[in-house]
C-alpha angles and dihedrals in degrees: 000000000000081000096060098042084051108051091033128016101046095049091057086057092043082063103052097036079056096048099048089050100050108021090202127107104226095035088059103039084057093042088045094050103042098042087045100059084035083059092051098055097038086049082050094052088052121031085042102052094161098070089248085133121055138193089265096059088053100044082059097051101046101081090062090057089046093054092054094051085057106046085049096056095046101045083055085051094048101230097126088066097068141223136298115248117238123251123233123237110226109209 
């Protein structure tokens, strides 16, 4: 369970906290992925006390929180959505 609320669930709050501070799109991608690798491997240090998990294990799960935190920013954003095509003007 604590590996579920870590590699999911915070960096999808690491998104939105992210995308509510900055309300730019490339500010908070970069706040969003750095904070969200920086939360992985604070949550490693201190839910895993013994040393089972190293920086390397983190290092290799951290692109999958950091994946989350931007899908989350830029579905608030609403760029996976895509864009509107133009219409064309017809002389």
């Amino acid at each position: 369970m604590e590996a579920l609320v870590v590699l999911v669930v915070l960096p999808i709050v690491v998104g939105l906290v992210s995308e509510f501070a900055f309300r730019d799109t490339t500010r908070a991608s970069l706040a969003a992925a750095i904070l969200s690798s920086l939360t992985v491997y604070a949550c490693l240090e201190l839910l895993d006390p013994g040393g089972t998990w190293n920086a390397l294990a983190g290092f290799l799960v951290s692109p999958l929180a950091i994946a989350f935190s931007l899908a989350t920013v830029l579905t608030c954003f609403g760029v996976l959505q895509g864009r509107r095509p133009r219409r064309r003007r017809r002389a």
